[in-house]
TORPA-4810 file (N, C-alpha, C, O; in nm, 3 decimals):
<nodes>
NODE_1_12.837_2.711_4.515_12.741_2.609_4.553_12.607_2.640_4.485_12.549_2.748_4.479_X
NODE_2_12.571_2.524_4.436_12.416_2.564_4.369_12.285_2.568_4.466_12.276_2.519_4.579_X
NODE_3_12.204_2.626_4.406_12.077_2.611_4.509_12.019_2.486_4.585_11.959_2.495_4.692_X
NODE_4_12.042_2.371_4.520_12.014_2.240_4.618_12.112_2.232_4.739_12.094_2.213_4.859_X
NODE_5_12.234_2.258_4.656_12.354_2.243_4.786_12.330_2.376_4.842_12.434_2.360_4.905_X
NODE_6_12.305_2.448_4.864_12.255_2.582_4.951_12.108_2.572_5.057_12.079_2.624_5.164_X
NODE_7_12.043_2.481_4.971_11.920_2.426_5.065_11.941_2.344_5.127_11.877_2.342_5.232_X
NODE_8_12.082_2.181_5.090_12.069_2.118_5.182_12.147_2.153_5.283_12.123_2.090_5.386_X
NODE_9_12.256_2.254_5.292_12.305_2.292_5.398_12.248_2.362_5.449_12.321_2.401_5.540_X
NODE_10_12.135_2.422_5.456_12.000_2.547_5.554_11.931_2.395_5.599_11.890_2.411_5.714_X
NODE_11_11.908_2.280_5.563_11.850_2.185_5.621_11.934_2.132_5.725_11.902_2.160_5.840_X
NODE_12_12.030_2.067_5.706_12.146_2.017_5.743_12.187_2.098_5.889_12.195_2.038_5.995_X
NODE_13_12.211_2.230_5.877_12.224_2.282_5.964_12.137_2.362_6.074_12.182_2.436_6.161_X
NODE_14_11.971_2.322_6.046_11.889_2.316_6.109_11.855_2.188_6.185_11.801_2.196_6.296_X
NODE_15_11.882_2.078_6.131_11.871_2.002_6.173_11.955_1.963_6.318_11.913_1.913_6.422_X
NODE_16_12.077_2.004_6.281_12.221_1.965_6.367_12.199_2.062_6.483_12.258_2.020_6.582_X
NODE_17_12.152_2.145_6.499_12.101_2.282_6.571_11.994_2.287_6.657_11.993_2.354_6.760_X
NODE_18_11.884_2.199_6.609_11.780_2.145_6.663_11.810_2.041_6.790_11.754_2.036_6.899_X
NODE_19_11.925_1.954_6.732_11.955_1.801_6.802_12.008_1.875_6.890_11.975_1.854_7.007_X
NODE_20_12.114_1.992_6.858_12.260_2.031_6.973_12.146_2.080_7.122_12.115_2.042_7.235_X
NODE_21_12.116_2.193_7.017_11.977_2.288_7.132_11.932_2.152_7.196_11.997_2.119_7.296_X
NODE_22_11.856_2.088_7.164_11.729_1.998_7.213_11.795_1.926_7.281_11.736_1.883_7.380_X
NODE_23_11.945_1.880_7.262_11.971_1.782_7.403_11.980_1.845_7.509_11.919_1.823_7.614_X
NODE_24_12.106_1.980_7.471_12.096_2.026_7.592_12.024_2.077_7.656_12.029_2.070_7.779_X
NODE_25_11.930_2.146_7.587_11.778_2.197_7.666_11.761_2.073_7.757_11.800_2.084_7.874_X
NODE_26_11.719_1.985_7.727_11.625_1.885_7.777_11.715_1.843_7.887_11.661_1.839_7.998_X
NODE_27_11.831_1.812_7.881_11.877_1.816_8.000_11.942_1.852_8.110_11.984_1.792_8.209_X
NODE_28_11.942_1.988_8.065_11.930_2.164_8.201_11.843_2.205_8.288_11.836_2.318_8.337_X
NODE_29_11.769_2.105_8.309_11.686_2.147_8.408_11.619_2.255_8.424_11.621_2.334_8.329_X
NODE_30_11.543_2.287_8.539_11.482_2.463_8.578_11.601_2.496_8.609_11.689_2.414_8.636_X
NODE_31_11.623_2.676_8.608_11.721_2.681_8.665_11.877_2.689_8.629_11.971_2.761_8.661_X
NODE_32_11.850_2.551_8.526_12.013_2.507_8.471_12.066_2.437_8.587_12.187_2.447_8.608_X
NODE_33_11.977_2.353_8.683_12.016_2.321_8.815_12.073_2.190_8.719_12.182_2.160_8.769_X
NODE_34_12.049_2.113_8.617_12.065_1.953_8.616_12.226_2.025_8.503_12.335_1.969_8.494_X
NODE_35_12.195_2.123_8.453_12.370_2.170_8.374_12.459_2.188_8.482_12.570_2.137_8.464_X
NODE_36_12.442_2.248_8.591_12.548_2.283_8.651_12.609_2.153_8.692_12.729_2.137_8.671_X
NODE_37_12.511_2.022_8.769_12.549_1.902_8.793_12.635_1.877_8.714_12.755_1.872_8.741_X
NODE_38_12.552_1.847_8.538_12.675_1.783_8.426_12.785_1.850_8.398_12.855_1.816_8.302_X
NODE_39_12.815_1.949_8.473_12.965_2.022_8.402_13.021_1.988_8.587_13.142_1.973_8.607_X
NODE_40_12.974_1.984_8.644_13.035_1.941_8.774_13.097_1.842_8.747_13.216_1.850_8.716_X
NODE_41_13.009_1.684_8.753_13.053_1.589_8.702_13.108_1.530_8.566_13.123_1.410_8.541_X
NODE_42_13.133_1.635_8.485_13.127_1.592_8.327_13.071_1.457_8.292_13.124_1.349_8.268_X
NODE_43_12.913_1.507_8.299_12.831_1.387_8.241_12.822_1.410_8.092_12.808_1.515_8.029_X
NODE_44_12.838_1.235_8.040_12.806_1.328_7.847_12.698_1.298_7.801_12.675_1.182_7.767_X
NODE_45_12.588_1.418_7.788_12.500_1.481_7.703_12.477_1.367_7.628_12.375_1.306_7.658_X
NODE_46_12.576_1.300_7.493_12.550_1.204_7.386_12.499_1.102_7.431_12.386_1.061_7.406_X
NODE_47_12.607_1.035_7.527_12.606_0.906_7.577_12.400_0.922_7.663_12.315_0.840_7.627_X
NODE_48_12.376_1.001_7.735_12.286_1.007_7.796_12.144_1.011_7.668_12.030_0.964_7.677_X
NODE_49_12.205_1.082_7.565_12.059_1.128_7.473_12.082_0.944_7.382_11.976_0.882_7.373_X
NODE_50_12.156_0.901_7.348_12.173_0.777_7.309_12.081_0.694_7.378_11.977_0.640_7.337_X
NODE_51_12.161_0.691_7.538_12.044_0.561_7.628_11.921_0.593_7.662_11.855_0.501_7.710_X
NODE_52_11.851_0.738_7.647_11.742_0.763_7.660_11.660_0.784_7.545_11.541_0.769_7.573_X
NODE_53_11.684_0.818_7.406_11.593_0.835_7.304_11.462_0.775_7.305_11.367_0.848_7.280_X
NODE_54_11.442_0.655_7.329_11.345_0.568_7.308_11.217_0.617_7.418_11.097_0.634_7.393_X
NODE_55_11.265_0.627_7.501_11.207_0.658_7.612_11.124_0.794_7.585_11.003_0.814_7.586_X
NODE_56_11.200_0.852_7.568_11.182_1.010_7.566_11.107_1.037_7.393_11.114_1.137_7.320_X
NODE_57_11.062_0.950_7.379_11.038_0.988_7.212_11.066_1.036_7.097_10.985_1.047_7.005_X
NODE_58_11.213_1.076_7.092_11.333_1.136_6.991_11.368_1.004_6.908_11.358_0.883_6.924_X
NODE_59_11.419_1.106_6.798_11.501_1.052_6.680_11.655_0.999_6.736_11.753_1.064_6.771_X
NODE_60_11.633_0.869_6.729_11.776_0.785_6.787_11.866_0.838_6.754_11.857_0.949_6.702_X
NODE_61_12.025_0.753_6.781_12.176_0.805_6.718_12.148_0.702_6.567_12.208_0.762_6.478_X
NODE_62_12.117_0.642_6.539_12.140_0.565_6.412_12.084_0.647_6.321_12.160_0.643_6.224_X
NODE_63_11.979_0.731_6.292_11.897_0.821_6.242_11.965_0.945_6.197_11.951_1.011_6.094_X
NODE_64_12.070_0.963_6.334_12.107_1.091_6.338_12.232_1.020_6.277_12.242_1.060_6.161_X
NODE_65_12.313_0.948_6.301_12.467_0.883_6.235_12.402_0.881_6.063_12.489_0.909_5.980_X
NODE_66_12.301_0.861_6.021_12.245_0.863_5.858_12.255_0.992_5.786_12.320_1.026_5.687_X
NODE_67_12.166_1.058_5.869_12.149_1.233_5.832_12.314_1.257_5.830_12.374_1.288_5.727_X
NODE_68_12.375_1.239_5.955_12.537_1.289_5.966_12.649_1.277_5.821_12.737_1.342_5.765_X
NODE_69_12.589_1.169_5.810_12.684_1.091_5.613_12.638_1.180_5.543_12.702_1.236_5.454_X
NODE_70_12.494_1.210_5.581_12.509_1.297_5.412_12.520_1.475_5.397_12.517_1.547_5.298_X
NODE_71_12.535_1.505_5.552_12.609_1.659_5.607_12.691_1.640_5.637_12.683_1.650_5.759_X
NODE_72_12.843_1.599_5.593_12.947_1.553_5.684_13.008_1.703_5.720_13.094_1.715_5.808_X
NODE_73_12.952_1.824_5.639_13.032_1.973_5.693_12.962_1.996_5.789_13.004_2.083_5.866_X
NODE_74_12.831_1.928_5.819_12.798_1.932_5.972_12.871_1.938_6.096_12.834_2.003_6.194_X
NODE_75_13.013_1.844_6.088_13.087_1.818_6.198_13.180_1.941_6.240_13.224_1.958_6.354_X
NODE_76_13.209_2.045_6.103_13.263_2.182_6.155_13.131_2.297_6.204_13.167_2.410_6.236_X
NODE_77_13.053_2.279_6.207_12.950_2.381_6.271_12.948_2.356_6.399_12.886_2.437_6.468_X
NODE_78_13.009_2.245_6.465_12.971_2.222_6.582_13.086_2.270_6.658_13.182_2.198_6.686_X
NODE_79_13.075_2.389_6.690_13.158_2.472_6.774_13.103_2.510_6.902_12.989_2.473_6.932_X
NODE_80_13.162_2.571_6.969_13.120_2.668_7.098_13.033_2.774_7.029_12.911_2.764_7.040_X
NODE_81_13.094_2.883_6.954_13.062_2.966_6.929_12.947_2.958_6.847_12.874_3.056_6.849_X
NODE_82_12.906_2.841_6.760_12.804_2.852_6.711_12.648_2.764_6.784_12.527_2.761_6.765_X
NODE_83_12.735_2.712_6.862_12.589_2.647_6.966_12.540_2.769_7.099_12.462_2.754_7.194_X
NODE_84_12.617_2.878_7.060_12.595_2.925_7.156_12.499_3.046_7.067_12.447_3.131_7.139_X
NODE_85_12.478_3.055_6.947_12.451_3.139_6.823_12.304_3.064_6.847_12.208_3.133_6.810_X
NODE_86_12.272_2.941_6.900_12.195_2.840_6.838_12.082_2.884_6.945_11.963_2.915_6.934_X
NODE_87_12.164_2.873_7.045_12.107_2.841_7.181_11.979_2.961_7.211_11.860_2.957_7.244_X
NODE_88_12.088_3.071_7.174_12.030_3.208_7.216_11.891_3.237_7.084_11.786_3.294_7.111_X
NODE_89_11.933_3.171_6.917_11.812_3.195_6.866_11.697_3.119_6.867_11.603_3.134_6.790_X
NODE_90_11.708_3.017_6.976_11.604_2.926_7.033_11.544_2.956_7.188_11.453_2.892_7.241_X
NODE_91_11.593_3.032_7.228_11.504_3.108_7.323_11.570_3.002_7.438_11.500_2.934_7.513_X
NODE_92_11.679_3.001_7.439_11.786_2.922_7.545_11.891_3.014_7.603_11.989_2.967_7.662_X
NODE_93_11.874_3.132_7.589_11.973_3.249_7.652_11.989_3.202_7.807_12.093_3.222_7.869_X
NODE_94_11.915_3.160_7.843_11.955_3.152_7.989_12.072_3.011_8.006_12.162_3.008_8.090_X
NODE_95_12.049_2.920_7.921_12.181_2.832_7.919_12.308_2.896_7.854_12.420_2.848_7.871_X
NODE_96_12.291_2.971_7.803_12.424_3.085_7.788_12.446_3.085_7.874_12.540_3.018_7.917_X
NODE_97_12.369_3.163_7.951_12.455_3.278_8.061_12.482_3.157_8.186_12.575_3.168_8.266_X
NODE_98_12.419_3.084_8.186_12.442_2.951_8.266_12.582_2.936_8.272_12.657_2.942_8.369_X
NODE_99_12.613_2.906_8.108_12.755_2.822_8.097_12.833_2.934_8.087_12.945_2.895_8.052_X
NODE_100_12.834_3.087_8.104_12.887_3.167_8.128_12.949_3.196_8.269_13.053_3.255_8.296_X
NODE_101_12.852_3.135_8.357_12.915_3.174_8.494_12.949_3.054_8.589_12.981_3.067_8.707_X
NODE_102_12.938_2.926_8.517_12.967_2.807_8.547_13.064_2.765_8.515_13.089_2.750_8.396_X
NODE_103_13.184_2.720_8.648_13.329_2.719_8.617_13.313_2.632_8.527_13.227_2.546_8.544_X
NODE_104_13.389_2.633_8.416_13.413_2.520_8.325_13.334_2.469_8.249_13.327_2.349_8.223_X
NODE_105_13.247_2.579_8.195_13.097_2.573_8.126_13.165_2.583_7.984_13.119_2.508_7.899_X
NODE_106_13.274_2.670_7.946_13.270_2.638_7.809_13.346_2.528_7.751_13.325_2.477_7.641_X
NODE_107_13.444_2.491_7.842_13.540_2.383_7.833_13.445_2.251_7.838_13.481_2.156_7.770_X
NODE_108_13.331_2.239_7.911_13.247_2.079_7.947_13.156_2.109_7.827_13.058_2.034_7.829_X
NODE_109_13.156_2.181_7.739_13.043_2.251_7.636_13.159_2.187_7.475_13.131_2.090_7.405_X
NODE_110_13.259_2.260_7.461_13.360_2.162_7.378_13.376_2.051_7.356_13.375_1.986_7.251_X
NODE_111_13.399_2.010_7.512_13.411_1.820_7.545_13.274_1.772_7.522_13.268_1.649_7.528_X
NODE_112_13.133_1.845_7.490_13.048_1.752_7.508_13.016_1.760_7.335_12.954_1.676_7.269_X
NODE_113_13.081_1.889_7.286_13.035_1.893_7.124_13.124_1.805_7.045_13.095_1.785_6.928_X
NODE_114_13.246_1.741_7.104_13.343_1.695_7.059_13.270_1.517_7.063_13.304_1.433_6.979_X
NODE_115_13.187_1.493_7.153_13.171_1.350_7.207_13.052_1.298_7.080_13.027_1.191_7.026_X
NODE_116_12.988_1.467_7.067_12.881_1.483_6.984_12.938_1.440_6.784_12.880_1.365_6.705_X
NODE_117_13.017_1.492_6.771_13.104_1.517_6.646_13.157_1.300_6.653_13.127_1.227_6.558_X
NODE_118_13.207_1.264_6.739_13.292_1.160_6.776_13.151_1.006_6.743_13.140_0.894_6.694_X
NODE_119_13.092_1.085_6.796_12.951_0.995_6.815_12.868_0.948_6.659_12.842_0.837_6.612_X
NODE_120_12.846_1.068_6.617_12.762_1.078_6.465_12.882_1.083_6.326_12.854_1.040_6.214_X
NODE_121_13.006_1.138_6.362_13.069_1.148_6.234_13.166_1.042_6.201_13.187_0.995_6.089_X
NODE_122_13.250_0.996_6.365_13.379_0.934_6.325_13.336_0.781_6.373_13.415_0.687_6.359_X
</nodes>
């Protein structure tokens, strides 16, 4: 890979990292009281950051479905293991350990990266 394609994937995958972190931050509550709810109820993260963007002053899904076309190796970074890589170098360790001791935290964490992948790529 040459140096542009080496920069746009350090962009690309800052970007995708930013969105993953930033939804779920934003909607974990203190605590991780509003995560434990959404893995209770499997609420989805996408669907919710979709109907709220506007509101909340974020970069929509159409924005993000644009950026997505032109990182489409974006859609394999989006793992467990690497949002959890993400989480912790954004000063989100405590939603780790959240979805660590929350039945069904990594399984509602898959299903919500999968809705994420489903949403922007396919």
């Amino acid at each position: 890979m040459d140096i542009l394609g080496k920069m746009g994937e350090k962009v690309g995958t800052a970007f995708l990292s930013s969105m993953i972190v930033g939804s779920i931050s934003k909607y974990a509550g203190d605590d991780c009281k509003h995560l434990r709810a959404a893995i209770a109820l499997n609420l989805d993260i996408f669907d919710m950051w979709c109907k709220k963007y506007e509101e909340e002053g974020l970069y929509g899904p159409d924005q993000a479905r644009r950026w997505a076309a032109m990182f489409p190796s974006g859609k394999n970074l989006l793992t467990v293991s690497n949002v959890r890589i993400w989480l912790n170098e954004q000063e989100c360790s405590h939603i780790v350990q959240a979805l660590n001791t929350i039945p069904g935290g990594d399984k509602w964490l898959a299903w919500t990266l999968d809705n994420f992948k489903k949403g922007l790529w396919d």
